[in-house]
C-alpha positions in Angstrom: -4.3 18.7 -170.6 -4.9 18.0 -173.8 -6.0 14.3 -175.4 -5.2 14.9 -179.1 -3.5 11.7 -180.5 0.4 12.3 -179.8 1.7 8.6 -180.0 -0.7 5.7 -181.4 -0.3 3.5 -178.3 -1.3 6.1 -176.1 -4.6 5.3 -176.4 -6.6 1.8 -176.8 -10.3 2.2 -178.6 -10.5 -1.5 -177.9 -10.0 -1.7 -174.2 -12.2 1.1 -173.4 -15.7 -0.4 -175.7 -14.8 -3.3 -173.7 -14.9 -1.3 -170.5 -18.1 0.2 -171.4 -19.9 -3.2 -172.9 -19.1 -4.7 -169.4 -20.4 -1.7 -167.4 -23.8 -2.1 -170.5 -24.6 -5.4 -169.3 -23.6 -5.2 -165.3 -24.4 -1.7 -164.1 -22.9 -2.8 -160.4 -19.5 -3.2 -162.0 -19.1 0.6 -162.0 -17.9 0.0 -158.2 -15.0 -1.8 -159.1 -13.7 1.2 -160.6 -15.4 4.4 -159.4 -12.8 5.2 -156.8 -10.1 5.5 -159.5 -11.6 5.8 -163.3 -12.8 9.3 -164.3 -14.8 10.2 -168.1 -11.9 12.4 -169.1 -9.2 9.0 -168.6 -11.4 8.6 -171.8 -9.5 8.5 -175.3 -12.5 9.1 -177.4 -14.5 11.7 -176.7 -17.8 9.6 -177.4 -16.8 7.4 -174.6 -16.1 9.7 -172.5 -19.8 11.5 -172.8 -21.5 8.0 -173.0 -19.4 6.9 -170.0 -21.1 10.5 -168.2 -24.0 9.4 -169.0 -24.2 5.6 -167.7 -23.0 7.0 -164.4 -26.1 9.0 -164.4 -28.6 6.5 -164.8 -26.7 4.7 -162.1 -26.5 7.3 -159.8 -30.4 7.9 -159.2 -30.7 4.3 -159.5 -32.1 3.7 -163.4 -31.0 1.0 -165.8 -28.5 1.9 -167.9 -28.1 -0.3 -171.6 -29.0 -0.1 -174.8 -32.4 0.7 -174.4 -32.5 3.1 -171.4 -29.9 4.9 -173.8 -31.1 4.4 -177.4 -32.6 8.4 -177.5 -28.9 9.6 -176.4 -27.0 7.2 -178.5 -29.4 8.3 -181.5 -28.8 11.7 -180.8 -25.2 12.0 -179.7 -23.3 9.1 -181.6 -24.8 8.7 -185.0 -21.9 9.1 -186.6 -20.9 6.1 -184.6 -23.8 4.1 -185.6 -25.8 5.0 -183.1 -27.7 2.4 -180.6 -26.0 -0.6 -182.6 -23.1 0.7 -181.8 -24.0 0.4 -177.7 -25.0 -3.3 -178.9 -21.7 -3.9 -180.5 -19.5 -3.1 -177.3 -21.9 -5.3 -174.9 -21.5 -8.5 -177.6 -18.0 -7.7 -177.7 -17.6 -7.6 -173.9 -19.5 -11.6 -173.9 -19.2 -13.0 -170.6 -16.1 -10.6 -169.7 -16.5 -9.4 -165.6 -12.6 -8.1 -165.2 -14.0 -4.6 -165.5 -10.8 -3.4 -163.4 -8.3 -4.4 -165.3 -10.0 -2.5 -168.4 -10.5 0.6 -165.9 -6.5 0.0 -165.0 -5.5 0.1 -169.0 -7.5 3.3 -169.6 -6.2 5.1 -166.8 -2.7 4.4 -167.3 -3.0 4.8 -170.8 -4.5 8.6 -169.5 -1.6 9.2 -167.3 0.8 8.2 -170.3 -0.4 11.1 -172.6 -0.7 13.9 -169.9 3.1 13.0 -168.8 3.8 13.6 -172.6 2.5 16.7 -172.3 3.4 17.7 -169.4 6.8 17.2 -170.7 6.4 18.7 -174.2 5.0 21.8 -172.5 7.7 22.0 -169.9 10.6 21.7 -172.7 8.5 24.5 -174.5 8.9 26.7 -171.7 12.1 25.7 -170.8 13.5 26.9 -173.9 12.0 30.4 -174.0 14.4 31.7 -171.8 12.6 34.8 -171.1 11.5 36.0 -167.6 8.1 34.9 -167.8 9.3 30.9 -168.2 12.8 31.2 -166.0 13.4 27.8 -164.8 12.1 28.3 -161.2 8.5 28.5 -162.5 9.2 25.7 -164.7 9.9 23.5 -161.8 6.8 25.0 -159.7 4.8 24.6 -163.0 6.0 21.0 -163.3 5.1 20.2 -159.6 1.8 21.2 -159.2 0.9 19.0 -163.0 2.2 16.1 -161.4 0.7 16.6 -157.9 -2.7 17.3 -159.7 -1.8 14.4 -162.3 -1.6 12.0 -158.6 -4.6 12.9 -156.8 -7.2 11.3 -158.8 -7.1 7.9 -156.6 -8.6 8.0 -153.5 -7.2 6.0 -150.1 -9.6 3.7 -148.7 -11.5 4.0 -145.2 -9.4 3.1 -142.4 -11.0 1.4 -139.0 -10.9 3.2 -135.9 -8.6 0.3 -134.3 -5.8 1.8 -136.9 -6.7 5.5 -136.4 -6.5 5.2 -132.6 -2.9 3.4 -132.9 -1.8 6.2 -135.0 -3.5 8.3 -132.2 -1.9 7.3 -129.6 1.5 7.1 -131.6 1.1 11.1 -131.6 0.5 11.7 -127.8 3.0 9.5 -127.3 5.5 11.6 -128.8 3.4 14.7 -127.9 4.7 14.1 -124.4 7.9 13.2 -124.9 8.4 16.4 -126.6 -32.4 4.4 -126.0 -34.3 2.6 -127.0 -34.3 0.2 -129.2 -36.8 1.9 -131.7 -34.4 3.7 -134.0 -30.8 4.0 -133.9 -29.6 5.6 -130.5 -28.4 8.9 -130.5 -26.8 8.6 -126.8 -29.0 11.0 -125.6 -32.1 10.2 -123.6 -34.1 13.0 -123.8 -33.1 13.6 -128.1 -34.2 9.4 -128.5 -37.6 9.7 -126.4 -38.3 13.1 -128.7 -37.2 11.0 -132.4 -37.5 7.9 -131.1 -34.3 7.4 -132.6 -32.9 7.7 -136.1 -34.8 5.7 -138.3 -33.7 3.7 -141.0 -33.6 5.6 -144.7 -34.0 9.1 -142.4 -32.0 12.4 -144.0 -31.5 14.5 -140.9 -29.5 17.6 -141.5 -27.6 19.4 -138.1 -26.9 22.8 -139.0 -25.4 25.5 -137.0 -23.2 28.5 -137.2 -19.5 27.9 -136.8 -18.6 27.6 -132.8 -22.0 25.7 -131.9 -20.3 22.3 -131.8 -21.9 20.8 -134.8 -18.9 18.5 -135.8 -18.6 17.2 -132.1 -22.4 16.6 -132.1 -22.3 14.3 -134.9 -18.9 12.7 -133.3 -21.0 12.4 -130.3 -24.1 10.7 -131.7 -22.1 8.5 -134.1 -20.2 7.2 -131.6 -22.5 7.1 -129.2 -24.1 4.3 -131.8 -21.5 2.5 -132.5 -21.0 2.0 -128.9 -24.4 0.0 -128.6 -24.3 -1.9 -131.9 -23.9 -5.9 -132.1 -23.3 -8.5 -134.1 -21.7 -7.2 -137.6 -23.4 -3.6 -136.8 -21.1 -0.6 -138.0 -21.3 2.9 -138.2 -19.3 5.1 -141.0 -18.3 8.7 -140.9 -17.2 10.7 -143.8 -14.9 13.9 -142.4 -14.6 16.3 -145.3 -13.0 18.5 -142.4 -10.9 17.2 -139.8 -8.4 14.8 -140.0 -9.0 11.0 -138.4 -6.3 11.6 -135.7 -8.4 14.8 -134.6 -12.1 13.1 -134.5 -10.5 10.4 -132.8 -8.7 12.8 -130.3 -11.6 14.3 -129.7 -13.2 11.0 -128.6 -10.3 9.9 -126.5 -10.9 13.2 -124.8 -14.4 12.5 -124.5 -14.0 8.7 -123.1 -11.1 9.6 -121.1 -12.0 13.0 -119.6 -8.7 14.5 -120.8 -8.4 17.6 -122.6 -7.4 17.4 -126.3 -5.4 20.6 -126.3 -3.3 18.9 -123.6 -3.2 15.8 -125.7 -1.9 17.6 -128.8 1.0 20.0 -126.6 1.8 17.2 -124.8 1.2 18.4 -121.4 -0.7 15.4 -120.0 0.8 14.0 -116.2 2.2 10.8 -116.3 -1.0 9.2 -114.9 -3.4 10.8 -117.5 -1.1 9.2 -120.2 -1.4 5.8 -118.5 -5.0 6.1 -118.3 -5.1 7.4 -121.8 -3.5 3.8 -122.9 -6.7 1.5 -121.0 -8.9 3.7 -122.9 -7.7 3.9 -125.9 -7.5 -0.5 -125.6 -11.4 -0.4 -124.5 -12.2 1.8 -127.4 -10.2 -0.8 -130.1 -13.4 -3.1 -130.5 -15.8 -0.3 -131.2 -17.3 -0.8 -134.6 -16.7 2.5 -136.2 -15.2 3.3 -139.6 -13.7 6.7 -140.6 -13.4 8.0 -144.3 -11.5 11.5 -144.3 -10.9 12.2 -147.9 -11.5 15.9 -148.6 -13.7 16.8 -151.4 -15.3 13.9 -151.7 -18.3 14.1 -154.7 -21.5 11.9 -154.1 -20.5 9.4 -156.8 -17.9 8.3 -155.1 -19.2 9.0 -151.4 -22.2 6.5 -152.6 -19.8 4.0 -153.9 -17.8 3.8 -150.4 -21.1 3.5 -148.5 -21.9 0.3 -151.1 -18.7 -1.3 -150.9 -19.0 -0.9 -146.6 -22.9 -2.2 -146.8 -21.2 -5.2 -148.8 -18.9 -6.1 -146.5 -20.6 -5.3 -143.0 -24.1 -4.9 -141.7 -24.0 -0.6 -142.2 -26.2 0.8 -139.5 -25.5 4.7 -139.8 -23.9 7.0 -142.3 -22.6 10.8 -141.0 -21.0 13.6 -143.2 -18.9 16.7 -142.2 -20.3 18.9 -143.8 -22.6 19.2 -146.4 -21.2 21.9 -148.3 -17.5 19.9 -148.6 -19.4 17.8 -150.7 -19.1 18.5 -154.7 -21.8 16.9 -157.0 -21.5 14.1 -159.3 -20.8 16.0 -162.5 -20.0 20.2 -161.6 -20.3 21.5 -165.2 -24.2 20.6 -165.2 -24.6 23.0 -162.9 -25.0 26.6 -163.3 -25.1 27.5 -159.3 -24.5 26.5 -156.1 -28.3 26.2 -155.4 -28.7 23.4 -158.4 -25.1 21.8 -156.8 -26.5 21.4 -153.4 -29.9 20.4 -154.7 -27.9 17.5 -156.7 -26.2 16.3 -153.2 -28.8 16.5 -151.2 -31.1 14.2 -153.1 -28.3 12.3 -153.9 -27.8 11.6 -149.8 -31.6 11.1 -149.3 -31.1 8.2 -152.2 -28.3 6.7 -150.4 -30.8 6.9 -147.0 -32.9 5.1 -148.9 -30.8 2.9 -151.3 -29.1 1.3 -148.0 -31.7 1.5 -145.6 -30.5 3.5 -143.0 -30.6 6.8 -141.1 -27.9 10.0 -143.1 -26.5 12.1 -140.6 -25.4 15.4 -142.8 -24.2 18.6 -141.2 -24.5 22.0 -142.9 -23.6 25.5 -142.4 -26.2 28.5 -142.1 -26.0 31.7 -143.1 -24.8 34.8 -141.8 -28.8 36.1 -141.2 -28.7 34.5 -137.9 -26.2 37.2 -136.9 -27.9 40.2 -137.8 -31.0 39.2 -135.6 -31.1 39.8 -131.8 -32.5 36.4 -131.2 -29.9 34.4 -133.0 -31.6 31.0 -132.5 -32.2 29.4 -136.4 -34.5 29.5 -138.6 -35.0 26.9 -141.5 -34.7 30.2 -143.7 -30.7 30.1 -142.5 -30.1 27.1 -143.9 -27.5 27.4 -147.0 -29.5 27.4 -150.1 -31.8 26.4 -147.9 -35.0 25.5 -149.9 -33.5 22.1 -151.4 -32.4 21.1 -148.0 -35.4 21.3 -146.3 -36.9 19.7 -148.9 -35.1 16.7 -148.8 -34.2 16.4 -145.2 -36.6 14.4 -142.7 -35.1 16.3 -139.9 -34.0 19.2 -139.5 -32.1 20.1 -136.7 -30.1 23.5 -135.5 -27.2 23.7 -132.5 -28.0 26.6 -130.8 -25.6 27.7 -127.5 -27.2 31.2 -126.4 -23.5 30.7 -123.8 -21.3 30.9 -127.0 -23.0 34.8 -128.1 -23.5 35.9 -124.9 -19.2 35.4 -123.7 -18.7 38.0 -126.8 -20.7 40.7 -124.9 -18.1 40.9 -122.1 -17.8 44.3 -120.3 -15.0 45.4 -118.6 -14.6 43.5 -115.5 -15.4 45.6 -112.3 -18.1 47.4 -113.9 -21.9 46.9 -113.0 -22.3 45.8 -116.4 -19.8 43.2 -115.9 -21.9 42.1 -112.6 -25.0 41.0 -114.6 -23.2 39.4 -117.5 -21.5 37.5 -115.3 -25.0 36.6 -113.5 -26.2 35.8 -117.1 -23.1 33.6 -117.9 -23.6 31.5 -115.0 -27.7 30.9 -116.2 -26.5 29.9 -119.5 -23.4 28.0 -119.1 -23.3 24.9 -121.0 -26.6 24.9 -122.4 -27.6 24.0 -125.9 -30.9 24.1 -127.0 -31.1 21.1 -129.9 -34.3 23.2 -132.0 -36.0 20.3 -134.1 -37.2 22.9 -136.9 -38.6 19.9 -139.2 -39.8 16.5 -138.6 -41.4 15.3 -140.9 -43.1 12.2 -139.3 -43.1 13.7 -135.4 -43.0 16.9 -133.5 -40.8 20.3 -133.8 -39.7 21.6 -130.6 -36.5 22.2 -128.7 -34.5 19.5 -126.9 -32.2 20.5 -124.1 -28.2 19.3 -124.1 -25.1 19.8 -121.9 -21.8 21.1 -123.6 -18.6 20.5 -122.3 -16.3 22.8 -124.0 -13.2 21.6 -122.4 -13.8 18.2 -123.6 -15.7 19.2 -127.0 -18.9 16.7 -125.1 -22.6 17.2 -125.6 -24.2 15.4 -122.8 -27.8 14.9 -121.6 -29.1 18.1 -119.9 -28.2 18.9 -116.4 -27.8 22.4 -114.4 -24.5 23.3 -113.6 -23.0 26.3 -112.2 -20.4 28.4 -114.2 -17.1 27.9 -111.8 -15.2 31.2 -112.0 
């Protein structure tokens, strides 16, 4: 949509300097409006490339006023008046901190002149009458501007007491119709070889798509929060699945109770009970759950700072990596220079807040042409910036999940031996540690529970047939 000046109080100059003086003099108040206020809810475009680049210098955690900006102000707003006119909107903002209801003014002041247009462009099209415009695509047309025009504010993280309520809520009608040197992972033998996660760690899980990587990270996430005290939470952005879903999957987990029969509703009467005393002992665990899709870092890092504010935030985890969009898009010319942005971006939050980022990320399609298919830091998705960043780099490997796609006809002598090599391999994951950065590589050994979507420390079991 367009911004050109279509009614004079469609726009206030005043209220966004003030919005920008106050954000001059207290960088910190950009969280009080990040989740809602974009650089094109900008009027003027000089704002709205000044307000770009504050939100830089705040993002890789510089200064940003006057002086951090004099060379862009020189540069860009001369016309303006250049660095005194940065001066001019921080005296103007004084000892104003309301920096929301500034943010709320612009915004709605934004939505105002895109509804005009929306609505001078749909009476345009309306009264062309031709084929191309008939009134059918005029409605679509108008529906998909005002669902895009709505999606700009983002819901806030919900706690896993509400999610499992809602949970429940859907069964329910489903069936009617370590030690204590890093964070623990859950898994003896994956603590002893990190010691567990450590504080301002980036460790990236990678996999292809069937090795379990999501229920990994819902594993060791979990696993944490099951062991923190005090004020202790952990916090887990799923670009992916749906809250419901991870939290199925951990009632599953808890319970012993399949998920698919969960979600068809074809759970016995004493499963359903049982499912109820879990789901009460599972209330009090201190995990929160953020599934807005297409999250960019910007505002992921603002959600981590407004959870660090308000509880003691022990572990971050995203699903996945490449969900992720970077602060600004058009700075980038390629997906290699996008991922580079998020990835240092997460190793800055690592840092910033002082605790370990889980971050999961997809490989490439090399690992299928090879007949060993186990990873290689190579595979990793524009893979050089994320091995550069990360602290640890991990790959899910299931030799079980490649070697059930090699099935012969049953009968056969063929079938005989793959059968004998499905019962050697069943269930077990080797956890390859391809980069640590401040401890050994090597491979750890897991149990997977496909039924249950479980990774569990290592123990032979025999296939059952």
């Amino acid at each position: 949509m367009s911004n050109a000046p279509i009614f004079p109080n469609l726009y206030s100059i005043e209220a966004e300097q003030m919005l920008l003086g106050i954000l001059l003099k207290n960088n910190l108040s950009y969280d009080d409006i990040n989740d809602f206020l974009l650089h094109i809810h900008f009027y003027q475009p000089a704002h709205q490339l000044l307000f770009v680049e504050i939100i830089k210098l705040i993002n890789v955690g510089k200064v940003a006023d006057h002086i951090t900006l004099e060379m862009y102000a020189s540069k860009n707003m001369s016309d303006m008046g250049g660095v005194n006119y940065l001066v001019k909107m921080r005296d103007i903002a004084g000892n104003m901190i309301n920096i929301k209801d500034y943010g709320y003014i612009i915004y709605d002041l934004y939505l105002r002149r895109e509804l005009v247009a929306i609505g001078q462009t749909l009476s345009h099209n309306a009264a062309k009458g031709d084929h191309s415009h008939n009134a059918q695509k005029c409605i679509e047309t108008l529906e998909a501007s005002i669902f895009k025009l709505t999606a700009t504010q983002q819901p806030d993280v919900v706690t896993f007491h509400q999610i499992l309520t809602g949970t429940m809520e859907i069964i329910k009608q489903a069936k009617e119709n370590v030690h204590e040197v890093g964070v623990t992972t859950g898994f003896c033998d994956l603590d002893q070889w990190l010691g567990g996660l450590h504080k301002s760690d980036l460790l990236i899980v990678a996999g292809r798509p069937g090795m379990g990587k999501t229920a990994l990270a819902t594993n060791i996430i979990f696993n944490a929060a099951k062991s923190f005290k005090d004020d202790a939470v952990a916090l887990f952005f799923s670009l992916e699945m749906s809250s419901e879903q991870l939290a199925m999957r951990i009632l599953s987990q808890e319970s012993g109770i399949s998920s698919d029969q969960m979600r068809r509703g074809t759970i016995a009467g004493s499963d359903f009970l049982q499912l109820i005393d879990v789901s009460k002992k599972l209330t009090s665990i201190p995990l929160l759950i953020d599934d807005t899709p297409a999250l960019n870092v910007s505002l992921l890092r603002s959600r981590v700072r407004k959870i660090a504010r308000k509880h003691k935030l022990t572990i971050v985890a995203i699903d996945y990596l490449q969900l992720l969009k970077p602060s600004y898009e058009s700075r980038f010319e390629n997906r290699v220079q996008e991922i580079s942005d998020i990835t240092q971006a997460l190793k800055a939050i690592a840092k910033e807040f002082d605790v370990p980022v889980i971050a999961l990320s997809q490989l490439s399609r090399a690992v299928e042409q090879r007949p060993d298919k186990r990873p290689l830091l190579a595979d990793l998705r524009e893979s050089g910036t994320i091995e550069q960043d990360a602290d640890i780099v991990m790959f899910v490997y299931r030799e079980e999940y490649y070697k059930h796609r090699e099935q012969p006809a049953e009968g056969t002598k063929e079938y005989a031996v793959w059968q004998e090599a499905m019962d050697d391999v069943f269930g077990k994951t080797e956890l390859i540690v391809a980069k640590h950065r401040n401890g050994p590589v090597g491979t750890v050994k897991l149990f997977f529970d496909s039924t249950l979507t479980k990774f569990e420390n290592f123990k032979e079991v025999t296939m059952v047939r």
